[in-house]
Residue, then its C-alpha position, 0 to 999 in steps of 0.5 A: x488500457x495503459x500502452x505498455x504492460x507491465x508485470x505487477x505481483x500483489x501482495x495480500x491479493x486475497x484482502x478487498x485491496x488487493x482484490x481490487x488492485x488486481x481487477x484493476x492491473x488486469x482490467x488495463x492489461x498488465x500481468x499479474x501475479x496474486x500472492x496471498x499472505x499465506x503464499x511464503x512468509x511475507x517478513x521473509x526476505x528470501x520468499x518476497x524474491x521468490x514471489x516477486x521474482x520478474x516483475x516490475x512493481x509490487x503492491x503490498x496490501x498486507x496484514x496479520x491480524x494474530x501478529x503483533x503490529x508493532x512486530x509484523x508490520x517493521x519485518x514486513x518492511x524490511x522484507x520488502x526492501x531486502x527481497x524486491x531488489x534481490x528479485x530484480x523489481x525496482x518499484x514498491x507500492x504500500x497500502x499505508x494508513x490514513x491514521x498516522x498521515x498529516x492532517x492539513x494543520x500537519x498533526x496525526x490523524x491519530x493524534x486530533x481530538x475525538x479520532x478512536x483510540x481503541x486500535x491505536x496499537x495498530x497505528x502506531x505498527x503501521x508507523x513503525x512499518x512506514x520508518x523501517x520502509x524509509x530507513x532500509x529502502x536502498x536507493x535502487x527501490x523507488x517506493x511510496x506509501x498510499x493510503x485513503x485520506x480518511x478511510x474506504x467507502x461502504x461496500x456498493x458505493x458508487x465510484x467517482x472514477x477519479x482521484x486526488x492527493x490530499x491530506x488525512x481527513x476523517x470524514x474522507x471517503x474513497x471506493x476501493x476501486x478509485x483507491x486501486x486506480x492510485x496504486x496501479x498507476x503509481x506502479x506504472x508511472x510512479x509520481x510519489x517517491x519515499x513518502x507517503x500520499x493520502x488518497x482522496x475521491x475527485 
């Protein structure tokens, strides 16, 4: 349990991130609000602050499969940097992507040979988001994007109980609840600023 509680709404509760975020926010005794991508619209800034009103962080683990990427994930983002600081909350945390994350050799993970191309669309959305993040955040939101480094582990993996920072790599599993322990304590005790992590198993 952290020493200190905190109030911490997430965004797309519903989803196994989400899920898991929550478990693990409540499992250390902080106060949690879940908010479903249905609960306001989400690239509306007016009902971000609504929603996020008197918390101290938010994590966001949203998506829209019948929005267009391209479209969805820049206005969630902005959203995001016009509501939470409207609402008071002065700590982000944003589900990101391993696919437009830096490899060691500093390349995309979407960009290295053999990696599917066939959601490229939604990467390059996820990009986009991650831009109008850095673009529009005032500086009295202190974001960070985390993503696995690769990808998530099959249902009923075995979590490791911990986790690193590392960069993209393709075969790079991590559990959804290892996953939810980087998010929480990002948005407890922030060590990631206006960048983004991959997050690895340890």
């Amino acid at each position: 349990m952290d020493t200190k509680s905190s109030r911490i709404v997430v965004f797309g509760a519903g989803g196994r991130v989400g899920r898991a975020a929550v478990a693990e926010a409540r499992r250390r005794g902080h106060e949690v609000t879940e908010a479903g991508r249905a609960d306001g619209q989400v690239t509306d800034p007016a009902a971000v602050a609504r929603l996020a009103a008197g918390h101290d962080a938010a994590i966001v683990a949203v998506y829209d499969s019948g929005a267009l990427p391209g479209e969805f994930f820049p206005a969630l983002a902005r959203a995001l940097t016009r509501g939470l600081p409207e609402a008071g909350v002065k700590r982000l945390v944003y589900v990101g992507l391993a696919s437009v994350l830096p490899t060691a050799s500093g390349e995309l993970l979407m960009d290295t040979p053999g990696y599917p191309q066939e959601w490229r669309e939604f990467y390059v959305g996820h990009a986009s988001g991650v831009e109008a993040l850095r673009s529009a955040a005032p500086a009295a939101l202190d974001w960070a994007v985390l993503s696995p480094a690769g990808d998530f582990a099959p249902e009923g993996s075995e979590p490791s109980g911990g986790y690193a920072p590392a960069p993209a790599e393709a075969d790079s599993r991590v559990t959804h609840r290892d996953f939810a322990r980087a998010l929480v304590d990002e948005a407890v005790r922030p060590t990631v600023r206006r960048t983004h992590v991959g997050v690895a198993a340890a």
